[in-house]
VMD Tcl script that draws the C-alpha trace (Angstrom):
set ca {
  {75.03 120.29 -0.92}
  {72.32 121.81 1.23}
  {69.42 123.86 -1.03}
  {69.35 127.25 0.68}
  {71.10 130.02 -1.27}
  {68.31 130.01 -3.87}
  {65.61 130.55 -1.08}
  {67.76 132.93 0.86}
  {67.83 135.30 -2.35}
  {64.21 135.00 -3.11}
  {63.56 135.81 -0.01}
  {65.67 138.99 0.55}
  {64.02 139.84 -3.12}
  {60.65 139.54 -1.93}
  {61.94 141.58 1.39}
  {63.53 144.36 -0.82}
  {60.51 144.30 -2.60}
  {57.86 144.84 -0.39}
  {60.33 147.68 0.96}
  {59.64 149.50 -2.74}
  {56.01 149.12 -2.11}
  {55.84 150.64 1.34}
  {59.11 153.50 0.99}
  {58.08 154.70 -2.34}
  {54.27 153.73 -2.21}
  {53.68 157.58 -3.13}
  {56.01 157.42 -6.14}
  {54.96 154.14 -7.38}
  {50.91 155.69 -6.84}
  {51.81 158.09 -9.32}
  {53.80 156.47 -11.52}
  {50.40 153.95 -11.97}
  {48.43 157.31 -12.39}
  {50.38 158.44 -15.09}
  {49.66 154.81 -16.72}
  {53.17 153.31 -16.65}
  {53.91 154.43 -19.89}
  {56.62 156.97 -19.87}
  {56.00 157.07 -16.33}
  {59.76 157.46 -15.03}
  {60.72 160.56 -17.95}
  {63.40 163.03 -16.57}
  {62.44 162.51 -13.16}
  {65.36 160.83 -11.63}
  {63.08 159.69 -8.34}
  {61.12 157.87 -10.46}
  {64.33 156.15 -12.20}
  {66.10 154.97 -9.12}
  {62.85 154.40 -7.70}
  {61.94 151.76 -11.44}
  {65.58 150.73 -10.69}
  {65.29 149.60 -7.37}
  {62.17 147.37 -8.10}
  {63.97 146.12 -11.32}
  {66.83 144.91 -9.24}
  {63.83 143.20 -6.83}
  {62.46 141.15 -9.72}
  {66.06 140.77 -11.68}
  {67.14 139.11 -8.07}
  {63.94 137.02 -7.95}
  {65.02 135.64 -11.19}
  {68.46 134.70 -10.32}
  {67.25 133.36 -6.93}
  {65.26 130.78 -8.84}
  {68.09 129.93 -11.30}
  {70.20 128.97 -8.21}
  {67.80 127.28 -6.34}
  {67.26 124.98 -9.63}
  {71.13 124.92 -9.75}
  {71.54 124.13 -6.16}
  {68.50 121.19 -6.80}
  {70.66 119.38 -10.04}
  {73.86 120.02 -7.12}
  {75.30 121.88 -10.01}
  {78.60 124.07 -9.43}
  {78.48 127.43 -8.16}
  {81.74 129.06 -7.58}
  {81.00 131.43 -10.73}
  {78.15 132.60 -10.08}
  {79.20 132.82 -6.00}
  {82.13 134.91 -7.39}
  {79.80 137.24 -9.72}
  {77.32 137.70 -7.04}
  {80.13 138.46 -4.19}
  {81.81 140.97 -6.83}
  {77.90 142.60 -6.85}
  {77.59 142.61 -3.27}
  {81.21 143.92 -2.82}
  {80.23 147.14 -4.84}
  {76.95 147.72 -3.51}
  {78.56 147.36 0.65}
  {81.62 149.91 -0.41}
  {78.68 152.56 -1.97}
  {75.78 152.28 0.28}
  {77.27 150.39 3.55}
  {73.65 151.03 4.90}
  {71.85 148.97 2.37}
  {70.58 145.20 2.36}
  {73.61 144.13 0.15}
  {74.69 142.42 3.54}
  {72.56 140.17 3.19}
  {73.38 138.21 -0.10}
  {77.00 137.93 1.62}
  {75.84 134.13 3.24}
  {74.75 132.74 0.06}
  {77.54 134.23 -2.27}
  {80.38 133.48 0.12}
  {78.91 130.13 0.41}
  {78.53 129.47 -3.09}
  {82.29 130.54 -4.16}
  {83.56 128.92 -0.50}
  {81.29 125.96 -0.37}
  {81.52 122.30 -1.08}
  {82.16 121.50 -4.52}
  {79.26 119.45 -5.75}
  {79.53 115.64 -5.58}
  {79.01 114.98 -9.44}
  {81.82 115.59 -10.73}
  {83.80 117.31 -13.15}
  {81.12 117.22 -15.22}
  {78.66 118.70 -13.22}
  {75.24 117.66 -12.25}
  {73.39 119.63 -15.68}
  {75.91 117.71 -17.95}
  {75.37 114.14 -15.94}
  {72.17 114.62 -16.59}
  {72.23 114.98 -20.44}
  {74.06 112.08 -20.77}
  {72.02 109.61 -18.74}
  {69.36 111.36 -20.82}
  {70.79 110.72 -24.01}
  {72.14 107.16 -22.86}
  {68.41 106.17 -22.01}
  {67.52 107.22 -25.48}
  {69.97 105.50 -27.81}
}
mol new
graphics top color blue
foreach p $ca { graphics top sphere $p radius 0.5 }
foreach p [lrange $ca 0 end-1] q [lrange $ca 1 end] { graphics top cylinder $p $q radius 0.2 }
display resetview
């Protein structure tokens, strides 16, 4: 299994990312000024703007579980199906979003080659040769 659906993701978080920084620069200015504390309140700019940099790092996070997933050549038809459900949802309410582009990775984690472990998977072969070396 090639290791690319990882990277992909971390890179279309650090795109959507950067995007925050330069669209809502002005929002994000004040929401520094007013010392981050409390900063979003009833102003609901300021929460889809937190949101929308949440979902940036939250992405980041799951970008580098996959690309240490995709490194063991662990499945990844779950977590292809979660993150094509995600992508689903986000295309049908804002078709003129970046959603498009985790399609590749999630259609080619739920469509792809299975890994070449095994039933087992490439995590759980590796806790036994672990514990195997120990004993």
């Amino acid at each position: 299994m090639r290791r690319w659906r990882g990277r992909w993701l971390l890179a279309v978080s650090a795109v959507h990312t950067l995007f925050a920084l330069v669209v809502f620069r002005s929002t994000l200015l004040a929401m520094l000024r007013d010392r981050m504390i409390d900063a979003v309140g009833e102003d609901p700019m300021r929460g889809a703007v937190a949101w929308f940099v949440l979902f940036g790092a939250a992405l980041a996070v799951a970008a580098l579980a996959i690309d240490q997933l995709e490194q063991r050549e662990a499945p990844l038809r779950g977590l292809g199906a979660a993150l094509l459900a995600m992508v689903a949802l986000g295309i049908a309410w804002m078709p003129a979003s970046g959603f498009w582009l985790a399609l590749p990775p999630a259609l080619s984690m739920l469509f792809g080659r299975a890994s070449r472990v095994g039933a087992g998977g490439a995590i759980g072969a590796t806790a036994l040769t672990r514990s195997s070396e120990c004993g």
